[in-house]
C-alpha atoms as an extended CHARMM CRD file, in Angstrom:
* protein
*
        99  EXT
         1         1  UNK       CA            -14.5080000000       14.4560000000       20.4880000000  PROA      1               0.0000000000
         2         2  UNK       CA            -14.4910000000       11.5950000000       18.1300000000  PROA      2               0.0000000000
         3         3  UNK       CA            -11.0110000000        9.7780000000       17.4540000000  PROA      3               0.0000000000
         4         4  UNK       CA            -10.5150000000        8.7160000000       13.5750000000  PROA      4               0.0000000000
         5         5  UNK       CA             -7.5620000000        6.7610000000       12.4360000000  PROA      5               0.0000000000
         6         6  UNK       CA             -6.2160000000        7.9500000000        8.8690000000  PROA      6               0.0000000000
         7         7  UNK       CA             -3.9880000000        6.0030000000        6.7440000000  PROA      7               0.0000000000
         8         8  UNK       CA             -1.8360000000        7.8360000000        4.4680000000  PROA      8               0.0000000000
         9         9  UNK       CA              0.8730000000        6.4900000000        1.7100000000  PROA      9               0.0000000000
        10        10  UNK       CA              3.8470000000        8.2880000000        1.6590000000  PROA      10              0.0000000000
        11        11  UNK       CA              6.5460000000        5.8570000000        0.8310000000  PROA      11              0.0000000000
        12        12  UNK       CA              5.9320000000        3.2070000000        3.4790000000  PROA      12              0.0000000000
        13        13  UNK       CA              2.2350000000        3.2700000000        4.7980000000  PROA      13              0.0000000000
        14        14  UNK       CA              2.0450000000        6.2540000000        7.3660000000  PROA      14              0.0000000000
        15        15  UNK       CA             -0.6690000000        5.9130000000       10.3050000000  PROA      15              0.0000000000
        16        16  UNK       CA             -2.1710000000        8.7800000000       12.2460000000  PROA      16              0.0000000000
        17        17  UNK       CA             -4.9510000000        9.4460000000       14.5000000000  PROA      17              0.0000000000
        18        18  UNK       CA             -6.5640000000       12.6390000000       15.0440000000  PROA      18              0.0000000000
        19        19  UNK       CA             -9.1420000000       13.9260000000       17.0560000000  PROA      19              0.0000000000
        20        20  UNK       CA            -11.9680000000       15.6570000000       15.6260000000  PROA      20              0.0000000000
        21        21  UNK       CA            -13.8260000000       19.0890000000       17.5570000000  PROA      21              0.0000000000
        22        22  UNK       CA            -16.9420000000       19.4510000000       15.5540000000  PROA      22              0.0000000000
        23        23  UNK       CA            -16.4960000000       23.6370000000       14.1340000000  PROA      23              0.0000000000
        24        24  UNK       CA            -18.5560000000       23.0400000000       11.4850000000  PROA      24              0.0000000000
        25        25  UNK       CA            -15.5620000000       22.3710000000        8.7980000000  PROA      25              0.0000000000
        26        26  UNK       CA            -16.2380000000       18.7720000000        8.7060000000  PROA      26              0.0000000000
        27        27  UNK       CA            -18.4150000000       16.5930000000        7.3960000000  PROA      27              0.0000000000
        28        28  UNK       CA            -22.3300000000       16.3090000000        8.7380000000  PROA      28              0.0000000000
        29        29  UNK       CA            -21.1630000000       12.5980000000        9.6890000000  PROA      29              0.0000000000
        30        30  UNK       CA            -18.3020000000       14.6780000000       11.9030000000  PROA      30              0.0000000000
        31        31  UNK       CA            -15.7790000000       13.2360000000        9.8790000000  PROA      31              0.0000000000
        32        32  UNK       CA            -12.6510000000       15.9160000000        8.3670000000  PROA      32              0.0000000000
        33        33  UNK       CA            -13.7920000000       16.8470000000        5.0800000000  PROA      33              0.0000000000
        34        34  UNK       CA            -10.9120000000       15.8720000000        2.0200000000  PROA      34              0.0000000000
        35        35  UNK       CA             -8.7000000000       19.3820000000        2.9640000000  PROA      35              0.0000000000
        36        36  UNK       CA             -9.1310000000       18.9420000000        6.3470000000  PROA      36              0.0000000000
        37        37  UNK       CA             -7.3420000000       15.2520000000        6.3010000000  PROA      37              0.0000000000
        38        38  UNK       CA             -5.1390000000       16.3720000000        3.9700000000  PROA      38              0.0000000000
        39        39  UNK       CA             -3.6730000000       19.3150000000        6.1130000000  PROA      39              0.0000000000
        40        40  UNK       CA             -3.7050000000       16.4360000000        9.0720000000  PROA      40              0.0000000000
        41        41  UNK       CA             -1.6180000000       14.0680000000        6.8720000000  PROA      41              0.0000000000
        42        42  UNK       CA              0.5970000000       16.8810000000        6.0650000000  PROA      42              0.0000000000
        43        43  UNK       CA              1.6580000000       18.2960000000        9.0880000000  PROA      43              0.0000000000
        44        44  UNK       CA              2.4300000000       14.7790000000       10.9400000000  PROA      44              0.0000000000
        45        45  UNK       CA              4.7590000000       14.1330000000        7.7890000000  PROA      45              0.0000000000
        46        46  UNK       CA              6.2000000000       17.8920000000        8.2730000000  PROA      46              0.0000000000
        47        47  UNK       CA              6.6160000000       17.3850000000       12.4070000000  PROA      47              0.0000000000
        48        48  UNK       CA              6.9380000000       13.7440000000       12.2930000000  PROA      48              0.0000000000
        49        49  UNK       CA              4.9040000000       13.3570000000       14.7550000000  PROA      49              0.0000000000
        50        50  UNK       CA              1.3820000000       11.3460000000       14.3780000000  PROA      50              0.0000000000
        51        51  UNK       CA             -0.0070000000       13.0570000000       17.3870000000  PROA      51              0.0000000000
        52        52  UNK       CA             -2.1680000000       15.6880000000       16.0200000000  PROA      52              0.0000000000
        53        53  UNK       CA             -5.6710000000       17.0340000000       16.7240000000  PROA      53              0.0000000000
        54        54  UNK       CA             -7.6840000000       19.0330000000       14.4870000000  PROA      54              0.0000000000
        55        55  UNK       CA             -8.5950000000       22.4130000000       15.9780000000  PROA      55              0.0000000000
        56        56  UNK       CA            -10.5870000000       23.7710000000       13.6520000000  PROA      56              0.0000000000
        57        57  UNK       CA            -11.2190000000       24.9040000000        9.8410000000  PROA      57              0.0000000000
        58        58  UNK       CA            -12.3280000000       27.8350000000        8.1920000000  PROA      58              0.0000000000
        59        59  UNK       CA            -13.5160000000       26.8140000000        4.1260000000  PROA      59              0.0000000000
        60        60  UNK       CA            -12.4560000000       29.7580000000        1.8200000000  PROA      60              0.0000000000
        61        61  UNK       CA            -12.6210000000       29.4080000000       -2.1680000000  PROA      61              0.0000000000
        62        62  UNK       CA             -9.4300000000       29.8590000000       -1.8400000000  PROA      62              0.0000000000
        63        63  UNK       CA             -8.4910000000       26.9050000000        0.0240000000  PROA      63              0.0000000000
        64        64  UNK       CA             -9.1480000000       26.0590000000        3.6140000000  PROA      64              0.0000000000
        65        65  UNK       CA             -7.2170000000       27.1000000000        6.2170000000  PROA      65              0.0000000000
        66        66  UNK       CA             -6.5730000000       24.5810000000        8.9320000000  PROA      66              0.0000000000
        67        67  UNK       CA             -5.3650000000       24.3940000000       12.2590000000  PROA      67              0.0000000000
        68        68  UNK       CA             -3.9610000000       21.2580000000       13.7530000000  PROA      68              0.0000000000
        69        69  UNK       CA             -2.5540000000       20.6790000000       17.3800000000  PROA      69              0.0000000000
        70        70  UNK       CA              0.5120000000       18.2310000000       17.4870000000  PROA      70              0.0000000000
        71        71  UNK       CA              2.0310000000       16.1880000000       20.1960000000  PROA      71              0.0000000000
        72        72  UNK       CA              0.7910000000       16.0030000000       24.0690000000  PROA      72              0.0000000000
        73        73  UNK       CA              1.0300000000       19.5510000000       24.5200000000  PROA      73              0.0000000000
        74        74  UNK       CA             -1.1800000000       20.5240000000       20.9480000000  PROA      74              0.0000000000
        75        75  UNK       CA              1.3930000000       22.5660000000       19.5650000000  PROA      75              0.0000000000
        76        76  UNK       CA             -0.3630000000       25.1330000000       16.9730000000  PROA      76              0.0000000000
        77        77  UNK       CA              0.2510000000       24.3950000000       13.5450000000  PROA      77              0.0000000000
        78        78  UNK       CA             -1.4380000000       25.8550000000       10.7740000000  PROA      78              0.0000000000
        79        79  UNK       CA             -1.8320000000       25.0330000000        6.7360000000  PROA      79              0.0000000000
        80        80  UNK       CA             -4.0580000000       25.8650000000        3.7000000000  PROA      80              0.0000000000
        81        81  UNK       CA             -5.7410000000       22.6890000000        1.9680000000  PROA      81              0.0000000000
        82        82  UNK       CA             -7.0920000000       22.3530000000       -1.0710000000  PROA      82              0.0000000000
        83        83  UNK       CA             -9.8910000000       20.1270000000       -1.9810000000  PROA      83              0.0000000000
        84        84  UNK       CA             -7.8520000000       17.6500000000       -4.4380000000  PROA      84              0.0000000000
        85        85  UNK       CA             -5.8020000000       16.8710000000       -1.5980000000  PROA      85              0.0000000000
        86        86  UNK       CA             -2.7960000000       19.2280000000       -1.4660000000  PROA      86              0.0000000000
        87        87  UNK       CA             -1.4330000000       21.3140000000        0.6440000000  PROA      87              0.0000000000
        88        88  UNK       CA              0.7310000000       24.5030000000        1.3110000000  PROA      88              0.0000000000
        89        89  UNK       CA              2.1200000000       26.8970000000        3.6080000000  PROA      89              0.0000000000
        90        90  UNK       CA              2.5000000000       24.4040000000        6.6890000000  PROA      90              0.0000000000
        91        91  UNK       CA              3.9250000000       26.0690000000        9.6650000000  PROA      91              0.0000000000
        92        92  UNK       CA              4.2890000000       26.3720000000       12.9000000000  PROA      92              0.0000000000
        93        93  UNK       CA              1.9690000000       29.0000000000       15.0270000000  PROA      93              0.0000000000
        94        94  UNK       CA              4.5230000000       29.1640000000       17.9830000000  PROA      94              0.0000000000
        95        95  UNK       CA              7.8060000000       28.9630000000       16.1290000000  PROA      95              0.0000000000
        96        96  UNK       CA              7.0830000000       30.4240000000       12.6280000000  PROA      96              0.0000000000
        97        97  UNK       CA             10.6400000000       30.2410000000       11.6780000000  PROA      97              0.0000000000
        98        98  UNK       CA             10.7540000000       26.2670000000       12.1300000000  PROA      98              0.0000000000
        99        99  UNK       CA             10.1920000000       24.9970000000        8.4520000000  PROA      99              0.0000000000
């Protein structure tokens, strides 16, 4: 695992780190591709927690669907990220009624 430190502005400046499994969604350098940070950025805002990990990716046309692990315990989240940097349908994977 590699740990990568992402700065984010969102009103004040918002720091996070993440760490990064290599499953093929990132970057050859191992670094989270543009949807991938995006979805990492997005779910620490929508937890507010900076604690997350990113589990994994799978690219679609579409958009990419990503799933992140927040907090000690790496609570499953999940989102779909787009490759200008947006984001939708963030939610929980053990309490899908939560946002």
């Amino acid at each position: 695992m590699r740990r990568f430190v992402i700065a984010g502005a969102i009103g004040a400046s918002l720091s996070l780190s993440a760490c990064v499994e290599d499953t093929g969604g990132s970057g050859a350098s191992g670094t989270p591709s543009t949807a991938e940070q995006a979805c990492l950025r997005d779910v620490t805002v929508a937890t507010n927690n900076p604690d997350v990990v990113l589990l994994g990716s799978e690219f679609s046309e579409a958009g990419t669907l990503v799933r992140v692990g927040v907090g000690e315990n790496q609570a499953p989240w999940q989102c779909i990220a787009y490759n200008d940097g947006t984001t939708a349908g963030i939610q929980s994977l053990t309490d899908e009624g939560m946002l």
